[in-house]
TIRO-2110 file (N, C-alpha, C; in Angstrom, 1 decimal):
// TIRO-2110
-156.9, 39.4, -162.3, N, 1, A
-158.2, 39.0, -162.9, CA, 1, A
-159.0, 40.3, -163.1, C, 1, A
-159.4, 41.2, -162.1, N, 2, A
-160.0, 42.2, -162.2, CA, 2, A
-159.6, 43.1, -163.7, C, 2, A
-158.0, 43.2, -163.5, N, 3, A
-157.5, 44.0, -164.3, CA, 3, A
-158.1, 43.4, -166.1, C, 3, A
-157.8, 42.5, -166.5, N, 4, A
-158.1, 41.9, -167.5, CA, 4, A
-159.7, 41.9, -167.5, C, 4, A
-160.4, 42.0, -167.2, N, 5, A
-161.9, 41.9, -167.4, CA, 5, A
-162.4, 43.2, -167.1, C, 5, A
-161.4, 44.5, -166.6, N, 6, A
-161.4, 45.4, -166.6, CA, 6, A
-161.4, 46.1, -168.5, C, 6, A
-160.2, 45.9, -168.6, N, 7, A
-160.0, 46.0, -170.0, CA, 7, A
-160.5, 45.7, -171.1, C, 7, A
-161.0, 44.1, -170.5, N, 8, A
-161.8, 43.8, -171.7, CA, 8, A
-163.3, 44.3, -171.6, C, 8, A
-163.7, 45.1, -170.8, N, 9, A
-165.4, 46.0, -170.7, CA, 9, A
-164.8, 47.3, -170.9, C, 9, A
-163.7, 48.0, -171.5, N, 10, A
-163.3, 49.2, -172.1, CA, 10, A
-163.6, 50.4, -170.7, C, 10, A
-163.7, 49.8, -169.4, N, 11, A
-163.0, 50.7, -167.9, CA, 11, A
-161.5, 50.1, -167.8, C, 11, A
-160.7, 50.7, -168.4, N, 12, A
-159.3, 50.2, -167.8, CA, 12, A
-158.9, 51.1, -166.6, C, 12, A
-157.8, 50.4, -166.1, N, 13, A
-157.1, 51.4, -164.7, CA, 13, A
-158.3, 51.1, -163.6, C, 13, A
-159.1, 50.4, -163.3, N, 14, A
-160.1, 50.2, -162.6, CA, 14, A
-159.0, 48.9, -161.3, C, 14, A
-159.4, 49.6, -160.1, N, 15, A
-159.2, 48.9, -159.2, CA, 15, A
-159.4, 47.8, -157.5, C, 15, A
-159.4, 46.9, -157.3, N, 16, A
-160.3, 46.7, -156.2, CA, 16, A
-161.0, 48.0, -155.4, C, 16, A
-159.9, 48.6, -154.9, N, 17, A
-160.5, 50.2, -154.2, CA, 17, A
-161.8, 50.4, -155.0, C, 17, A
-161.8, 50.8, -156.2, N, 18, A
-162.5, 50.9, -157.0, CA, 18, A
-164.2, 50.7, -156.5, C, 18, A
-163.8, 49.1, -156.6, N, 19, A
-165.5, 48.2, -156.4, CA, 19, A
-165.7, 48.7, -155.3, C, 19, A
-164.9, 48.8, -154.1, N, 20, A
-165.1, 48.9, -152.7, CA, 20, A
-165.7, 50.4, -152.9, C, 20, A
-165.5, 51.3, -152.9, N, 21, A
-166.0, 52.7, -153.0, CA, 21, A
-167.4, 52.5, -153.7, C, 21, A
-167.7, 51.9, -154.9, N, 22, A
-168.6, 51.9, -155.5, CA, 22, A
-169.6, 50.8, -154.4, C, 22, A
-169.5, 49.6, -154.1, N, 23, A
-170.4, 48.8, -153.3, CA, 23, A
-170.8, 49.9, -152.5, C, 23, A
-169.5, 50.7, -151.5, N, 24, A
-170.1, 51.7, -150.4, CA, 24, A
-171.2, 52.8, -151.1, C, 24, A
-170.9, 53.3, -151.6, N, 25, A
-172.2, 54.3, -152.9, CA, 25, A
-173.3, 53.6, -152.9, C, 25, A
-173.4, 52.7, -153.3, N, 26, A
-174.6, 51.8, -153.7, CA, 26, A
-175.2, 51.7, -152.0, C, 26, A
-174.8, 50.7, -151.5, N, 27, A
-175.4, 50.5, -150.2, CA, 27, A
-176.1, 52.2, -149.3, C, 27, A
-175.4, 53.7, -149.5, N, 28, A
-175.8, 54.8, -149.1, CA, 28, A
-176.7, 54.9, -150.1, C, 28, A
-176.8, 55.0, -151.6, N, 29, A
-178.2, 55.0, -152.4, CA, 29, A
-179.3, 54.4, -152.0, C, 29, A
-179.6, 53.2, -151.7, N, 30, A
-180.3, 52.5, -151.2, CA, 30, A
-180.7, 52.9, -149.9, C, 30, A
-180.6, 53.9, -149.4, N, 31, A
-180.6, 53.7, -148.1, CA, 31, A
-180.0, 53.1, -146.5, C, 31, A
-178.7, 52.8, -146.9, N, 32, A
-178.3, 52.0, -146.0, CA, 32, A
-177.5, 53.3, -144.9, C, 32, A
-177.8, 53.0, -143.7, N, 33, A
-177.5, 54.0, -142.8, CA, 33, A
-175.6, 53.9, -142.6, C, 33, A
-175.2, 55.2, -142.4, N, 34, A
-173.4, 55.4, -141.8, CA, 34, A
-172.8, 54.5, -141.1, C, 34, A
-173.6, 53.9, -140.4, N, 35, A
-172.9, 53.0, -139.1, CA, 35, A
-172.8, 52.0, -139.7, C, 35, A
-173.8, 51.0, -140.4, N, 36, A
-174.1, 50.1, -141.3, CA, 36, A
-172.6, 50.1, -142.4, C, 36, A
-172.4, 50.7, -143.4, N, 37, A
-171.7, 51.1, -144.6, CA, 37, A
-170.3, 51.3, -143.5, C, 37, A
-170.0, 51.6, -142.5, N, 38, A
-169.1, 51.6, -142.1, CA, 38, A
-168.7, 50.3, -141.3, C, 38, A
-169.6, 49.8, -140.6, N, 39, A
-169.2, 48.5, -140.6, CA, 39, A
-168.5, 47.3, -141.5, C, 39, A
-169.3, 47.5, -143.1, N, 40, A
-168.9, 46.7, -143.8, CA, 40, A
-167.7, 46.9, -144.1, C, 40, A
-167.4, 48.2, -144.4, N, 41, A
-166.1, 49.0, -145.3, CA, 41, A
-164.9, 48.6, -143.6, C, 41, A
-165.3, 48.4, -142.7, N, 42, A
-164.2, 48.1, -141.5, CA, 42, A
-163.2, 49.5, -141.0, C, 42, A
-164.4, 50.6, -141.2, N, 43, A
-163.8, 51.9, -140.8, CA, 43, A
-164.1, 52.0, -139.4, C, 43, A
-163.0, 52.2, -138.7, N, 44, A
-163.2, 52.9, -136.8, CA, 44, A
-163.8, 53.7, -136.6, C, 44, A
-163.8, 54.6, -137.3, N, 45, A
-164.4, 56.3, -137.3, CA, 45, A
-165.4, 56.4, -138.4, C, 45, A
-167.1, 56.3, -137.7, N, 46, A
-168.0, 57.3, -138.5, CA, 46, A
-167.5, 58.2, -140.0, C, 46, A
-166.6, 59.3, -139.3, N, 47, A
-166.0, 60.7, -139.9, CA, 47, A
-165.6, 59.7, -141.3, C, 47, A
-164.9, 59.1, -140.9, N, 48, A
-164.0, 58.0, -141.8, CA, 48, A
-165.1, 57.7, -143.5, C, 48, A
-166.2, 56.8, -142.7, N, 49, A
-167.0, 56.5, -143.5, CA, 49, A
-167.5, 58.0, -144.7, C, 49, A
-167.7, 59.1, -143.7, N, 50, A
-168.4, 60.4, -144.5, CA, 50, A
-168.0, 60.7, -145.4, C, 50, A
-166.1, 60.6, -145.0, N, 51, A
-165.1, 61.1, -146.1, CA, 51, A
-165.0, 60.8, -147.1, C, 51, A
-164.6, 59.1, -146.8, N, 52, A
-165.0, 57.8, -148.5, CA, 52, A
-165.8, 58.0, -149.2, C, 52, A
-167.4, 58.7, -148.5, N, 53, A
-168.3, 58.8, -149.1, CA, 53, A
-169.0, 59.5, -150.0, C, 53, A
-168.0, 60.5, -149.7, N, 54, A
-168.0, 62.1, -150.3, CA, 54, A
-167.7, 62.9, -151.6, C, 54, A
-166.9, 61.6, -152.2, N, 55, A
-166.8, 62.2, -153.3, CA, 55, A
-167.8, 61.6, -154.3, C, 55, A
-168.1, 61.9, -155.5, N, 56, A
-169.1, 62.4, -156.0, CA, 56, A
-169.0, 61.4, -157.4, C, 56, A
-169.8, 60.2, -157.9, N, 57, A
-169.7, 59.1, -158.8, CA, 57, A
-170.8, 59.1, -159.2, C, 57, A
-170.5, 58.5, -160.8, N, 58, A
-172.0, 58.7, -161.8, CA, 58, A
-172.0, 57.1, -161.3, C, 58, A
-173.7, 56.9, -160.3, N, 59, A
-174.1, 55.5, -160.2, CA, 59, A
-174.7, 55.0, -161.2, C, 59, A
-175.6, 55.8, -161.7, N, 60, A
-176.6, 55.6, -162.9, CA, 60, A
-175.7, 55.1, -164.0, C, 60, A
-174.6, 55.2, -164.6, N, 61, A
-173.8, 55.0, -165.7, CA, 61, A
-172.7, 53.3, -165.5, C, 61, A
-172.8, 53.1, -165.0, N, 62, A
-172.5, 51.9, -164.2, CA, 62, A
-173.1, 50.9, -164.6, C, 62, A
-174.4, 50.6, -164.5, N, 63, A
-174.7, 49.3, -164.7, CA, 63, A
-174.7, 49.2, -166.5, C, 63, A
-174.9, 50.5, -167.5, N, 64, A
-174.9, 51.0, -169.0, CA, 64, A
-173.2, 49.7, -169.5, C, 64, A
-172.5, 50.5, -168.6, N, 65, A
-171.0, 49.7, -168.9, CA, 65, A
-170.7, 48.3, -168.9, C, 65, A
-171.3, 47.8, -167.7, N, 66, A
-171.7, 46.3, -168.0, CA, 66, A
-172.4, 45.3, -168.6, C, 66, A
-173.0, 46.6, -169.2, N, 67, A
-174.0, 45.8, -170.4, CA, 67, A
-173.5, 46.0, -171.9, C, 67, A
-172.4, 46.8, -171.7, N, 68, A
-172.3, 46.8, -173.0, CA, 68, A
-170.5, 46.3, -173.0, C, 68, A
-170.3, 45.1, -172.1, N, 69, A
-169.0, 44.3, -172.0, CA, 69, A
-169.2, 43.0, -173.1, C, 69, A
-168.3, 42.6, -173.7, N, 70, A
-167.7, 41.7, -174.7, CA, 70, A
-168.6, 40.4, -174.1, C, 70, A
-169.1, 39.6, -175.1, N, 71, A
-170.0, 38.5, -174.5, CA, 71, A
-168.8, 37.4, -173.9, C, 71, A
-168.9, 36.8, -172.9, N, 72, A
-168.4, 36.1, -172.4, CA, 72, A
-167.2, 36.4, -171.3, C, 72, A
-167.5, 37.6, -171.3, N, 73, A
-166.8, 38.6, -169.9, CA, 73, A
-168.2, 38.5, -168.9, C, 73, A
-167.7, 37.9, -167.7, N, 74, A
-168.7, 37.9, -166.5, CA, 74, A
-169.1, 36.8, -166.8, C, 74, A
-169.9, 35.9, -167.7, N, 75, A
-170.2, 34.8, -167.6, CA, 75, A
-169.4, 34.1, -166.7, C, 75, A
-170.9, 33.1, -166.3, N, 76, A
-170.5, 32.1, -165.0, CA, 76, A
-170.5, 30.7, -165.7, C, 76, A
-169.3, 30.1, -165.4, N, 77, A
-169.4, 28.9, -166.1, CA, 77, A
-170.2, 27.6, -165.3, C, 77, A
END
């Protein structure tokens, strides 16, 4: 499902991992503290969380993409 509604909003190759990295981003934007974000993500080790966290994603460009998806992609029926 992902895959196909991937495609059809022109991010192909997009994958669960994907969201999950991105939710973790968002929640440290916002302010959400290491212990917190690591909790959710179900990492044992802090260090764990830092590493995931570390690499470096346009947030700002993200929500642009979803708005410019095919009408009737994401609709809730």
């Amino acid at each position: 499902m992902l895959k196909q509604y991937a495609t059809a909003t022109g991010v192909p190759g997009i994958a669960p991992h994907d969201l999950r990295r991105t939710c973790a981003k968002l929640c440290r934007a916002a302010g959400g503290g290491l212990e917190q974000i690591q909790l959710l993500l179900g990492h044992a080790s802090v260090q764990t969380t830092e590493r995931y966290l570390g690499t470096k994603q346009d947030l700002v460009q993200a929500p642009k993409r979803c708005d410019q998806a095919p009408s009737g992609v994401g609709a809730h029926s």
